[in-house]
DSSP file (Angstrom, degrees, kcal/mol; ACC not computed):
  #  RESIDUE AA STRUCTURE BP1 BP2  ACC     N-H-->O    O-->H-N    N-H-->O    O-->H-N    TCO  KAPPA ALPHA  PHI   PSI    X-CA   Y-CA   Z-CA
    1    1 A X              0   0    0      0, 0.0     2,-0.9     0, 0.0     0, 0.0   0.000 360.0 360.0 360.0 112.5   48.5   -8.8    8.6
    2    2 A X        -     0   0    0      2,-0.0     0, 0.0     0, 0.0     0, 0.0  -0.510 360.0-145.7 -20.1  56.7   47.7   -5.4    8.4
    3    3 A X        -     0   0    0     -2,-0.9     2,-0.3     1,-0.1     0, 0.0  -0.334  11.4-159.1 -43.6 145.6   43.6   -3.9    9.1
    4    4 A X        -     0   0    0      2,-0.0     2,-0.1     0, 0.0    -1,-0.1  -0.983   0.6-153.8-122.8  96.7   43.0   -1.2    7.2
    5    5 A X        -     0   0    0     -2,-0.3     2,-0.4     3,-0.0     3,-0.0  -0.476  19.8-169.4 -56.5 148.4   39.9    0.9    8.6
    6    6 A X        -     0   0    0     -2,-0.1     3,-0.1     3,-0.0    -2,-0.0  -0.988  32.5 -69.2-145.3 158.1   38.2    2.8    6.0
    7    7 A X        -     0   0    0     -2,-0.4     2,-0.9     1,-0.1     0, 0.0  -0.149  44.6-115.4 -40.6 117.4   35.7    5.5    5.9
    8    8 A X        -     0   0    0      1,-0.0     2,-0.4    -3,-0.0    -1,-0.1  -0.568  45.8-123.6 -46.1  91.7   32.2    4.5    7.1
    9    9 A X        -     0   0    0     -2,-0.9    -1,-0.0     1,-0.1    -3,-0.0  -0.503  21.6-112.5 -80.9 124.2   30.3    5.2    3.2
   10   10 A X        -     0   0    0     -2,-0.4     2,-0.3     1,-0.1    -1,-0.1   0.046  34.4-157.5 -15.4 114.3   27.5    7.7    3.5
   11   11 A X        -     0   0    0      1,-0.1    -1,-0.1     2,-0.0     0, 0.0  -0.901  10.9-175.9-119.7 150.7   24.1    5.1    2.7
   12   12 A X     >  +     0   0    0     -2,-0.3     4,-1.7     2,-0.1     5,-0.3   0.478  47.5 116.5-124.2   9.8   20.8    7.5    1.3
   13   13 A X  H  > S+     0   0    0      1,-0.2     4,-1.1     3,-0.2     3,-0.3   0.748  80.9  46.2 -58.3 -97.8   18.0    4.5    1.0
   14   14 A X  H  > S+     0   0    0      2,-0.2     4,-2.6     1,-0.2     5,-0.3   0.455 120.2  38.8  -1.2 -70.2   15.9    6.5    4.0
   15   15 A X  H >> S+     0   0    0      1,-0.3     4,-2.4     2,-0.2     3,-0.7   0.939 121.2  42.7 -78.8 -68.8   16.3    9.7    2.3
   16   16 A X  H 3X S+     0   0    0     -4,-1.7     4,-2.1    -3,-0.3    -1,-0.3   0.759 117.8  45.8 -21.8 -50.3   15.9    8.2   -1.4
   17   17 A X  H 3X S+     0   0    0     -4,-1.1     4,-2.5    -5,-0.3     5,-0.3   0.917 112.1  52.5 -96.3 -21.6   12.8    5.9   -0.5
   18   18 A X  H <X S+     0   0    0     -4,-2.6     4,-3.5    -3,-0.7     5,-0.3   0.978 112.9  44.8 -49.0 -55.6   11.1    8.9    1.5
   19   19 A X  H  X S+     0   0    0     -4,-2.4     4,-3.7    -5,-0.3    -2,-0.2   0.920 113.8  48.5 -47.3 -42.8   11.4   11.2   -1.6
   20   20 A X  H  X S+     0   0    0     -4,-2.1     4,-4.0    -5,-0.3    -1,-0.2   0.927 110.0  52.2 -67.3 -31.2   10.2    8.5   -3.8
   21   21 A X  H  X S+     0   0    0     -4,-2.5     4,-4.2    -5,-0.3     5,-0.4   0.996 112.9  45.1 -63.5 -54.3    7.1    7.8   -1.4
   22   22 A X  H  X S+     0   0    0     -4,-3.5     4,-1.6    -5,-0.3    -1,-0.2   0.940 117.6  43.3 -70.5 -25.6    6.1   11.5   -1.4
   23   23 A X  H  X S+     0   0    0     -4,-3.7     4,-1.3    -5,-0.3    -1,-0.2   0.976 112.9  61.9 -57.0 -41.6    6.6   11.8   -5.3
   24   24 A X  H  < S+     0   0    0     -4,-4.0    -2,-0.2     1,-0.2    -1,-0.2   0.782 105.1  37.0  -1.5 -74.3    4.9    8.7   -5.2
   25   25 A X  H >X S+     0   0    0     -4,-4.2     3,-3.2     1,-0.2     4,-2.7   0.962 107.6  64.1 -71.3 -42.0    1.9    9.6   -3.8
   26   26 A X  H 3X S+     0   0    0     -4,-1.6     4,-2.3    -5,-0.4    -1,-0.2   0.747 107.1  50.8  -7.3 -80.3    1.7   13.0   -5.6
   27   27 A X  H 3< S+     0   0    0     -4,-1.3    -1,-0.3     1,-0.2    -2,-0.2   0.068 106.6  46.1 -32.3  -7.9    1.5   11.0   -8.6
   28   28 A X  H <> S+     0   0    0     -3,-3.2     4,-0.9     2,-0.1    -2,-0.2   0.544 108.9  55.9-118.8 -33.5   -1.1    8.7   -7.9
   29   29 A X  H >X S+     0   0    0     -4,-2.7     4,-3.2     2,-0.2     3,-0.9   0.952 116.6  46.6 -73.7 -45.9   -3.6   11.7   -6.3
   30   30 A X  H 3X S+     0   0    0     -4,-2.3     4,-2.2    -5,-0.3    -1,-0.2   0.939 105.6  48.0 -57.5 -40.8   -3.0   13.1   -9.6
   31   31 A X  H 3> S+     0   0    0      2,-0.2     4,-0.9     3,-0.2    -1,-0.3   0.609 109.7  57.6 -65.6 -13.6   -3.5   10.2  -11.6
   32   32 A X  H XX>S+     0   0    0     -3,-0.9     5,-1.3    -4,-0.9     3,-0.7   0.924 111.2  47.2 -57.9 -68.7   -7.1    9.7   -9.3
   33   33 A X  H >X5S+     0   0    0     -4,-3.2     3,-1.0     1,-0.2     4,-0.7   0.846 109.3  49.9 -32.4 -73.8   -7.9   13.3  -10.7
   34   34 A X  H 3<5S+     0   0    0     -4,-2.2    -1,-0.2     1,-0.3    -2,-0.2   0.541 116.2  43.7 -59.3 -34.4   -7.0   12.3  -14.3
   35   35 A X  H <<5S-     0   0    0     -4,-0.9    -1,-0.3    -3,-0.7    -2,-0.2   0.305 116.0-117.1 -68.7  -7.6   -9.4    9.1  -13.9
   36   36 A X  H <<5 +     0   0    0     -3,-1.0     2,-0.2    -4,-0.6    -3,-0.2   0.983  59.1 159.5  53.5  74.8  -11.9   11.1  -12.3
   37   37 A X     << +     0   0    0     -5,-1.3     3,-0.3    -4,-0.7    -1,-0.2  -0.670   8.0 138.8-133.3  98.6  -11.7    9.4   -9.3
   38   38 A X        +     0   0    0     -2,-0.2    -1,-0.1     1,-0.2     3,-0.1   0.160  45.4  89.1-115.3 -10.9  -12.9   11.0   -6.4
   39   39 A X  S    S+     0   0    0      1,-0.2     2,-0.3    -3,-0.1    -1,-0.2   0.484  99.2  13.7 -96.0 -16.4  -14.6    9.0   -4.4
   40   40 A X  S    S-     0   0    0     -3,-0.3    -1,-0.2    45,-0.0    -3,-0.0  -0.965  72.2-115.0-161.1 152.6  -11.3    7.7   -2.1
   41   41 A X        -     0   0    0     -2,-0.3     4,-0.3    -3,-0.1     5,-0.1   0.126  35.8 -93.6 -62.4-173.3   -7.7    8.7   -1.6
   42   42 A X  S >> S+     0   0    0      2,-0.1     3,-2.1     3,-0.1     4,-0.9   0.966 124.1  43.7 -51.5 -83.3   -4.5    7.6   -2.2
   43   43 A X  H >> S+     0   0    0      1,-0.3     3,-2.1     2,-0.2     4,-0.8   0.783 114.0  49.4  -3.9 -86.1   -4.3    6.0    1.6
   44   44 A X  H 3> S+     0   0    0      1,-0.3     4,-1.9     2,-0.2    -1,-0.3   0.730 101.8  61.3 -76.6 -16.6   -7.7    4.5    1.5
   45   45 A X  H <> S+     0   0    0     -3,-2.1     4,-1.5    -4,-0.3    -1,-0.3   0.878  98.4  64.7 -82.6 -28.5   -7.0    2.6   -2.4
   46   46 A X  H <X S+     0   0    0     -3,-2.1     4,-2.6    -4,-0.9    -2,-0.2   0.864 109.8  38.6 -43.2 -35.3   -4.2    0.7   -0.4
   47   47 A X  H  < S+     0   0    0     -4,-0.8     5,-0.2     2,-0.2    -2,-0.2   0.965 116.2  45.0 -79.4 -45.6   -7.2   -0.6    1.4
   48   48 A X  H  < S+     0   0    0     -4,-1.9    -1,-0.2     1,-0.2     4,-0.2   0.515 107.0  60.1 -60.2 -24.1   -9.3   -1.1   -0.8
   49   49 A X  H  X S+     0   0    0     -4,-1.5     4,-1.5     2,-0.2    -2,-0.2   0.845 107.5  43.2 -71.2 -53.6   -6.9   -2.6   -2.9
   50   50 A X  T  < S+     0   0    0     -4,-2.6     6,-0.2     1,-0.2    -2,-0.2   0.299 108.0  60.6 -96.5  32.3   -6.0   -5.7   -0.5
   51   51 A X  T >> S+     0   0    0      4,-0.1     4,-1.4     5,-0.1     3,-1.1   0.439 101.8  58.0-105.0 -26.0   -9.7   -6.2    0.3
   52   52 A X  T 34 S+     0   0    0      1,-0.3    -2,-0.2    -5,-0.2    -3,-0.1   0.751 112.4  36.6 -68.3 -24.2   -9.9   -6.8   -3.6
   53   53 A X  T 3< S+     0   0    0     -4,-1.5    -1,-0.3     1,-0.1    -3,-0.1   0.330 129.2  34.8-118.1  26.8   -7.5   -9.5   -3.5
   54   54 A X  T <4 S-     0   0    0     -3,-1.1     2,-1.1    -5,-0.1    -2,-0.2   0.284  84.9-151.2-136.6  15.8   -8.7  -10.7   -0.5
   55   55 A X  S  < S+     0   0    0     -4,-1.4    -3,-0.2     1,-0.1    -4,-0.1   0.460  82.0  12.2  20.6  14.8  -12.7  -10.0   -0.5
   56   56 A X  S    S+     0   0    0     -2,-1.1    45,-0.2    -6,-0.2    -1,-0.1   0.561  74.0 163.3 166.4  81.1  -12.8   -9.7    3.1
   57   57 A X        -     0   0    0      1,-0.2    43,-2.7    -7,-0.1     2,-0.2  -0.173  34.0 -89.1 -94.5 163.5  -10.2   -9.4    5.8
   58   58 A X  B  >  -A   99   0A   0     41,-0.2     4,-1.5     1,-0.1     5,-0.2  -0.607  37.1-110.2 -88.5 158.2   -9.6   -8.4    9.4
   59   59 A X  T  4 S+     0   0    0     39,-0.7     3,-0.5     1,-0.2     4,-0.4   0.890 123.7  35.8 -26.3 -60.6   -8.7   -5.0   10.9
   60   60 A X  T  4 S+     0   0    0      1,-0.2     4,-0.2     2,-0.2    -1,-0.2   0.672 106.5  59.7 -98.6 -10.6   -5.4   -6.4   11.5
   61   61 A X  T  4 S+     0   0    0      1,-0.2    -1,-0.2     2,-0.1    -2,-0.2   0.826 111.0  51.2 -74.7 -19.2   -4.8   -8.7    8.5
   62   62 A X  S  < S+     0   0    0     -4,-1.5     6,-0.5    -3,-0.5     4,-0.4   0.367 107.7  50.9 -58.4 -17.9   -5.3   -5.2    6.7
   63   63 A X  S  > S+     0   0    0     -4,-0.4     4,-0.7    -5,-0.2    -1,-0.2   0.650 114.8  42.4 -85.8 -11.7   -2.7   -3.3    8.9
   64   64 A X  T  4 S+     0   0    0     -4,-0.2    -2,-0.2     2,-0.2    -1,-0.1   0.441 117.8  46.1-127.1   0.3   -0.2   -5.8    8.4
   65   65 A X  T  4 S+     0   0    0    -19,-0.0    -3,-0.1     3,-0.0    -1,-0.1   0.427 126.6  30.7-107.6 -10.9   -1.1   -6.0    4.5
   66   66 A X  T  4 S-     0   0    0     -4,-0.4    -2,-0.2     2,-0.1    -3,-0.1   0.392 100.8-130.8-130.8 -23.1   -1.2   -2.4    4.1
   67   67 A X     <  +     0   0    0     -4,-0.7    -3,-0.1     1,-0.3    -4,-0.1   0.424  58.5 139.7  70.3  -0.2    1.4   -1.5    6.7
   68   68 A X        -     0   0    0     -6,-0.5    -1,-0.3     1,-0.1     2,-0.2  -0.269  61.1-108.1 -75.0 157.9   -0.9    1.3    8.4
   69   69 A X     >  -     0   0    0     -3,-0.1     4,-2.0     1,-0.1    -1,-0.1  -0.487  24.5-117.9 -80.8 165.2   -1.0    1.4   11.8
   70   70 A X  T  4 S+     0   0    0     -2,-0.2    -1,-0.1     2,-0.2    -2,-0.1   0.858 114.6  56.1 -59.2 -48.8   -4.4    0.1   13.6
   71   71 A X  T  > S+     0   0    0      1,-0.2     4,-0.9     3,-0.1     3,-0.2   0.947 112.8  42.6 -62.6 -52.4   -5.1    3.6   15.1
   72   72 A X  H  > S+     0   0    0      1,-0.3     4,-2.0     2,-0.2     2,-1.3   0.877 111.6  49.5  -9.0 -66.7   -4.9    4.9   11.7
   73   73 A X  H  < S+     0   0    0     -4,-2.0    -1,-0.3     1,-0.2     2,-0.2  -0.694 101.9  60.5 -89.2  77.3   -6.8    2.5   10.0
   74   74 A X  H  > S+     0   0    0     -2,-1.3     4,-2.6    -3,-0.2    -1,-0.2  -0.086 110.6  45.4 163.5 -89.9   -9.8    2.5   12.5
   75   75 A X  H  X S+     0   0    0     -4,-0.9     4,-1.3     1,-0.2    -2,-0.2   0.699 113.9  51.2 -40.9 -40.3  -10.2    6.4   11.5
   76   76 A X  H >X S+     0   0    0     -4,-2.0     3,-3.0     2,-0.2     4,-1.9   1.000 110.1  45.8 -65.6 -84.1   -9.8    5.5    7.9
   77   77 A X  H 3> S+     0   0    0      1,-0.3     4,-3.5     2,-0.2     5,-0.4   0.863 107.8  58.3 -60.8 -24.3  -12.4    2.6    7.8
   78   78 A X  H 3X S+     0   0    0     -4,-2.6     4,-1.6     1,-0.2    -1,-0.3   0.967 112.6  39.7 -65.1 -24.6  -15.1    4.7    9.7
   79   79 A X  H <X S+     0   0    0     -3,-3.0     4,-0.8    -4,-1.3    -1,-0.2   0.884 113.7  47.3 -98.4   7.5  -15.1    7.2    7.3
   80   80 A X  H >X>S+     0   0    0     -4,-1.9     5,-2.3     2,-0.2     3,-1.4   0.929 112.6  52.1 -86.5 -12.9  -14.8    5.5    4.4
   81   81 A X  H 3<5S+     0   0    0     -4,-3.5     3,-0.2     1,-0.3    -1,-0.2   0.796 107.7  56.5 -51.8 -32.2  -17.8    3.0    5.7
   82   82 A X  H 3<5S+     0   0    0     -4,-1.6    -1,-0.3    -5,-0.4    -2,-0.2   0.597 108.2  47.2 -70.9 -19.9  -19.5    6.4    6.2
   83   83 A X  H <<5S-     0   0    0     -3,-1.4    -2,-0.2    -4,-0.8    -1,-0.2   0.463 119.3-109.7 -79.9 -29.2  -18.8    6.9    2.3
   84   84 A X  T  <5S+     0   0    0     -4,-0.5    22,-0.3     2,-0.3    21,-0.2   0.648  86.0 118.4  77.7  16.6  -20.0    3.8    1.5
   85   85 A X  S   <S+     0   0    0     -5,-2.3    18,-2.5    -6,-0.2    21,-0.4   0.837  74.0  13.5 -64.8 -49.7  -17.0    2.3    0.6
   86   86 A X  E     -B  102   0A   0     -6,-0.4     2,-0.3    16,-0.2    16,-0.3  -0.802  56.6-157.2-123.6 164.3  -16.6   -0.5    3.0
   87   87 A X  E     -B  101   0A   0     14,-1.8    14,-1.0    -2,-0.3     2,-0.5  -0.993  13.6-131.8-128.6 157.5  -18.5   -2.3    5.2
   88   88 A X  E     -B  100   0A   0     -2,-0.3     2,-0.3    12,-0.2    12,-0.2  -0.779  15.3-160.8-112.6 151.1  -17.8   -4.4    8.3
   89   89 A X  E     -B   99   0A   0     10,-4.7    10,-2.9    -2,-0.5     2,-0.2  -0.958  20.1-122.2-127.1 142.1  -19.2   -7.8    8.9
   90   90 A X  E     -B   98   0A   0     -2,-0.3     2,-0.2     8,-0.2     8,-0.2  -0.560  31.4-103.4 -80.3 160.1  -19.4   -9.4   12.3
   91   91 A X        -     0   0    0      6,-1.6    -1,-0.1     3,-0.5     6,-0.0  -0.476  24.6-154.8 -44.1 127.7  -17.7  -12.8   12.9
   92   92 A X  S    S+     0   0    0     -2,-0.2    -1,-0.2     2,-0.1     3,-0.1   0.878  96.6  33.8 -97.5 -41.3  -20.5  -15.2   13.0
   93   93 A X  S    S+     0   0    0      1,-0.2     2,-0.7     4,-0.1    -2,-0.0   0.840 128.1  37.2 -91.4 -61.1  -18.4  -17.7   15.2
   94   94 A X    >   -     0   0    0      3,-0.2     3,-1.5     1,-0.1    -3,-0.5  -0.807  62.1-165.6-118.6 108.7  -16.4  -14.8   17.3
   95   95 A X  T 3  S+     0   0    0     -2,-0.7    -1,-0.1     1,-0.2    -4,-0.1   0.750  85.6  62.5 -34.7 -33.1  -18.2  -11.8   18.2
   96   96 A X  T 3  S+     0   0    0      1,-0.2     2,-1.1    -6,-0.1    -1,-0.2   0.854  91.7  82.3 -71.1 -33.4  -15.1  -10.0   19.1
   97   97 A X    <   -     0   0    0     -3,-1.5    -6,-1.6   -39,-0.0     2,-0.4  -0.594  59.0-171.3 -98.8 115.4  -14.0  -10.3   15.8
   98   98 A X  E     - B   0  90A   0     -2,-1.1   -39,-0.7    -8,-0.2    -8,-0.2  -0.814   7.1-155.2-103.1 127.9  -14.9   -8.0   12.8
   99   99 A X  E     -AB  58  89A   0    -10,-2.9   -10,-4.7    -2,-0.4     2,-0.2  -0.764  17.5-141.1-118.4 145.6  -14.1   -8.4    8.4
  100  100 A X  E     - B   0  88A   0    -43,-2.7     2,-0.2   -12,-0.2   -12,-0.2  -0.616  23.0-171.9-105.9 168.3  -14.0   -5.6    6.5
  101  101 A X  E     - B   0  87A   0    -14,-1.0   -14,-1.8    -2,-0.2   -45,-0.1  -0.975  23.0-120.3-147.4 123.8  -15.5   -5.9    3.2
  102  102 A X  E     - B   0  86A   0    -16,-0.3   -16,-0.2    -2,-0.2   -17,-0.1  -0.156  31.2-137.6 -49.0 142.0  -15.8   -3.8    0.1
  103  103 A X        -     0   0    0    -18,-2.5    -1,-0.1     1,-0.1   -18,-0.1  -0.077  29.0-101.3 -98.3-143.1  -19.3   -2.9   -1.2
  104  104 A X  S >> S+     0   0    0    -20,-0.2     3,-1.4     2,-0.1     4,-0.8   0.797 114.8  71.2-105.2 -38.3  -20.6   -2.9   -4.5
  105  105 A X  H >> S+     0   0    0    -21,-0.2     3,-0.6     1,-0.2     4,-0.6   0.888 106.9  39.7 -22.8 -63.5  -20.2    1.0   -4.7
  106  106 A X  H 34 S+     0   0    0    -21,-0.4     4,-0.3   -22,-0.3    -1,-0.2   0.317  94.4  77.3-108.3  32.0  -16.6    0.5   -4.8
  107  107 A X  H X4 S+     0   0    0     -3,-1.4     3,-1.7     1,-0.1    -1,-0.2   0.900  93.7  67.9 -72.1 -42.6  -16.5   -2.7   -7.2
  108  108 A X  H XX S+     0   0    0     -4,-0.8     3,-0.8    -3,-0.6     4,-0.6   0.834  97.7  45.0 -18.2 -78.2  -17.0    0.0   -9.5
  109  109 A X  H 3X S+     0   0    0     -4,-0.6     4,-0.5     1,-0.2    -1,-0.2   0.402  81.1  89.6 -70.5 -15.0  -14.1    1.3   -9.1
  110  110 A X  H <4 S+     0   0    0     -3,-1.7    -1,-0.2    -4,-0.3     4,-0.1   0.319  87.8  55.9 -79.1   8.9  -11.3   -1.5   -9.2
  111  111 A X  H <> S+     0   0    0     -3,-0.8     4,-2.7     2,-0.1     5,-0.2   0.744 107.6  43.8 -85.6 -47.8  -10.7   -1.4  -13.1
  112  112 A X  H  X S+     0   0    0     -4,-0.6     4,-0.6     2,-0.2    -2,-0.2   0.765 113.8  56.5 -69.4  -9.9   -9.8    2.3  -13.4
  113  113 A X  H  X S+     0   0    0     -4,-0.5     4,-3.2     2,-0.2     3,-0.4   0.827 106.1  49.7 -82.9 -48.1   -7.7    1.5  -10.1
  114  114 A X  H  > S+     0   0    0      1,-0.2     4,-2.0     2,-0.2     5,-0.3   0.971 112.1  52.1 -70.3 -33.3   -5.7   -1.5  -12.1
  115  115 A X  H  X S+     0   0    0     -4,-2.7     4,-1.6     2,-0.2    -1,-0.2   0.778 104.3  51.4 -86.7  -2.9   -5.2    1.0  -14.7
  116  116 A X  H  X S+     0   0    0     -4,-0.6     4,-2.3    -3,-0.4     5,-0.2   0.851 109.9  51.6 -74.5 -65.6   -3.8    3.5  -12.6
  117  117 A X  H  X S+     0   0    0     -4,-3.2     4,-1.1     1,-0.2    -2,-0.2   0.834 101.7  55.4 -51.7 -18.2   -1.5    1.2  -11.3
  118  118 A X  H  X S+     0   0    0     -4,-2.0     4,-2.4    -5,-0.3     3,-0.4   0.917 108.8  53.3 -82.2 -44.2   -0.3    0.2  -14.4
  119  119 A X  H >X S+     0   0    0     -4,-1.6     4,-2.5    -5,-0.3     3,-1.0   0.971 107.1  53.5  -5.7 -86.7    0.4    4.0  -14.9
  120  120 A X  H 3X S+     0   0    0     -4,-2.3     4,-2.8     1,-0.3    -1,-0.2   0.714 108.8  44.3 -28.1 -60.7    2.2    4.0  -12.0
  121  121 A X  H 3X S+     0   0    0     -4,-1.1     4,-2.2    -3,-0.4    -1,-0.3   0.650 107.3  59.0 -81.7 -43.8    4.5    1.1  -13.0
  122  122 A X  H <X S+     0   0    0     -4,-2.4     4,-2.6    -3,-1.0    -1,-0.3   0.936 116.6  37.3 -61.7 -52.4    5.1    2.5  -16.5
  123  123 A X  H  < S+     0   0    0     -4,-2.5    -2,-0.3     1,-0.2    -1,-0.2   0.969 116.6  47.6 -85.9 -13.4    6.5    5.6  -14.8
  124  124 A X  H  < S+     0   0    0     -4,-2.8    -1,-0.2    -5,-0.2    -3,-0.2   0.915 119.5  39.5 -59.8 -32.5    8.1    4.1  -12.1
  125  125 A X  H >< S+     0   0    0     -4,-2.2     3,-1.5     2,-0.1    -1,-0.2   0.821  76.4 146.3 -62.7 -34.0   10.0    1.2  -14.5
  126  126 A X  T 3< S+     0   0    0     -4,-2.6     3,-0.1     1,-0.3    -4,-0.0   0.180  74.2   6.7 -41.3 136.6   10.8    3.5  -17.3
  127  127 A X  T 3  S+     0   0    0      1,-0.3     2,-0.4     0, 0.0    -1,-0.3   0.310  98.7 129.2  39.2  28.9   13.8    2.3  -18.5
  128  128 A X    <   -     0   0    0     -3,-1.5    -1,-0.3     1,-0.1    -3,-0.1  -0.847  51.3-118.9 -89.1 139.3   14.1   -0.4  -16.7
  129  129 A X     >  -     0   0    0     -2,-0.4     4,-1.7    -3,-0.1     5,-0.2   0.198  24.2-120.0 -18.7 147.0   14.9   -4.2  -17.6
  130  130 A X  H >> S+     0   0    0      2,-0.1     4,-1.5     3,-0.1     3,-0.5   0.967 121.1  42.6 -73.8 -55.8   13.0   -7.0  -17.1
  131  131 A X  H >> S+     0   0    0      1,-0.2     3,-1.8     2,-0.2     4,-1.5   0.903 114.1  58.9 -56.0 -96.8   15.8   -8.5  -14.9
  132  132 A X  H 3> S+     0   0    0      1,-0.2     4,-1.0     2,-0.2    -1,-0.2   0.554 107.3  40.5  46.4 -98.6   16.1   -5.0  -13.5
  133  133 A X  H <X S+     0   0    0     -4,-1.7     4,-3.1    -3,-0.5     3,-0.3   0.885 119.6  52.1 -67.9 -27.8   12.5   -4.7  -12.2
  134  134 A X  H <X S+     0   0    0     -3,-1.8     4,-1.1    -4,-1.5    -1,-0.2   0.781 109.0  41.2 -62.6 -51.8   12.8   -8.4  -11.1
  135  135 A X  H  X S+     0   0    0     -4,-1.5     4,-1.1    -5,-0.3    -1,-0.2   0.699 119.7  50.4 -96.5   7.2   15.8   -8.5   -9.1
  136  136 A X  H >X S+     0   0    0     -4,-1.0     4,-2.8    -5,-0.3     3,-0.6   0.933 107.9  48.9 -78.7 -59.4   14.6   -4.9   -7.5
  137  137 A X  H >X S+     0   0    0     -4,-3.1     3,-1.3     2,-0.2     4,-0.8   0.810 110.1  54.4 -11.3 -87.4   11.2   -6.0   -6.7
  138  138 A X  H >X S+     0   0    0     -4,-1.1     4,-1.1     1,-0.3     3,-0.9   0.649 115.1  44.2 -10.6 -73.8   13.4   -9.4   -4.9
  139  139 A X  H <X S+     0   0    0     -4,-1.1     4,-3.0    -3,-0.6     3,-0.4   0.811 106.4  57.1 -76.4 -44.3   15.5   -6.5   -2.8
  140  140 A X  H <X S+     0   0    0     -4,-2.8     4,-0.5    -3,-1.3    -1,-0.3   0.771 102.0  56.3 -63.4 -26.8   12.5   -4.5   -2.0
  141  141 A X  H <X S+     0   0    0     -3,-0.9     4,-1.3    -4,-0.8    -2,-0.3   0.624 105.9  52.3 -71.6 -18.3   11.0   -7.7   -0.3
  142  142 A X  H  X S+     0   0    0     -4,-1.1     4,-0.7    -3,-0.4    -2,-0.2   0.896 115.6  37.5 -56.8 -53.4   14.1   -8.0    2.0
  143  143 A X  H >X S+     0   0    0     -4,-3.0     4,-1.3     2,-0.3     3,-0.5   0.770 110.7  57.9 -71.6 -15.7   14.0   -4.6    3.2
  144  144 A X  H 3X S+     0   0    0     -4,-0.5     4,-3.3     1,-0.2    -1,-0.2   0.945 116.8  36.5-100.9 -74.8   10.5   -4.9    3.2
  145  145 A X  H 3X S+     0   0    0     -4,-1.3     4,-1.1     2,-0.2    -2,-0.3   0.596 102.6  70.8 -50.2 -16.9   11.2   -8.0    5.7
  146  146 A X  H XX S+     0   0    0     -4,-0.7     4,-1.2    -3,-0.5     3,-0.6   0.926 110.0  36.0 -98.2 -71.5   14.2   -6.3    7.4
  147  147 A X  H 3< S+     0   0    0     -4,-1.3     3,-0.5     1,-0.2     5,-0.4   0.812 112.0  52.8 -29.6 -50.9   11.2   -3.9    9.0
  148  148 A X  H >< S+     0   0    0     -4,-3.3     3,-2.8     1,-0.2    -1,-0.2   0.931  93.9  70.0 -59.6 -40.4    8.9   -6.0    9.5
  149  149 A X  H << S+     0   0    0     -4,-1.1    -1,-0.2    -3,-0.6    -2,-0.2   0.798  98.4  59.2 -31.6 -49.9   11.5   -8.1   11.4
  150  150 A X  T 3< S-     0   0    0     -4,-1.2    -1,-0.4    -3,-0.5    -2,-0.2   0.748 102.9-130.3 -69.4 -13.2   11.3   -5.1   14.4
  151  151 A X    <         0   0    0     -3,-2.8    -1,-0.1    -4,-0.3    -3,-0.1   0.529 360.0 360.0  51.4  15.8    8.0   -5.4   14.9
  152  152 A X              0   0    0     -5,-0.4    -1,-0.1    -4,-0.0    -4,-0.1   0.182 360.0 360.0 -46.1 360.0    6.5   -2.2   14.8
């Protein structure tokens, strides 16, 4: 039996999902303008977004929900605490340990945020399937897991 080597094919996901991230975001600081929402960035509505479905997380269950690094997200929550965005609550049981929490200021803000994300999702889908978005979604949580898997 004959191997046959063949040409190593050329893969673009890196380059593709980098492009898509920076159109991404573009889109979404614009859609903040167009909602007249000013009050936090793109970056900092990731945070604010999984303290809204989670009322009230750790530093590091928010890095790992958000994928920001800890040095990042340390600069990020002071100023937006400084904003009045967030707040941090100590651990009542372990000192060491601090939950961030959303304020009321930015309760405000988490409808026009679901409708910006549904924005978002209209342009990202257009013309897509339900089965489509479904079995992309499905792929994007592998690779999603294939990263996390390094531990970085």
């Amino acid at each position: 039996m004959e191997v046959i080597i063949t040409e190593k094919k050329k893969r673009y996901a890196g380059f593709l999902m980098s492009q898509i991230g920076r159109l991404s975001s573009r889109t979404w600081e614009r859609l903040l303008k167009e909602y007249d929402i000013d009050a936090f960035n793109g970056a900092q509505g990731k945070i604010l977004y999984v303290l809204w479905e989670h009322e009230k997380l750790t530093i590091t269950d928010i890095a790992r929900l958000t994928s920001l690094a800890k040095t990042t997200l340390t600069g990020m929550l002071d100023r937006m605490e400084a904003d009045g965005l967030v707040r941090r609550i100590p651990d009542k049981i372990n000192r060491r340990r601090i939950f961030v929490s959303v304020t009321e200021k930015t309760k405000e803000y988490r409808k026009k945020y679901g409708q910006i994300s549904d924005d978002m999702n209209g342009i990202c889908y257009r013309g897509f399937t339900e089965a489509e978005i479904v079995n992309f979604e499905n792929q994007l949580r592998r690779m999603l897991k294939n990263f996390e898997s390094e531990g970085i």
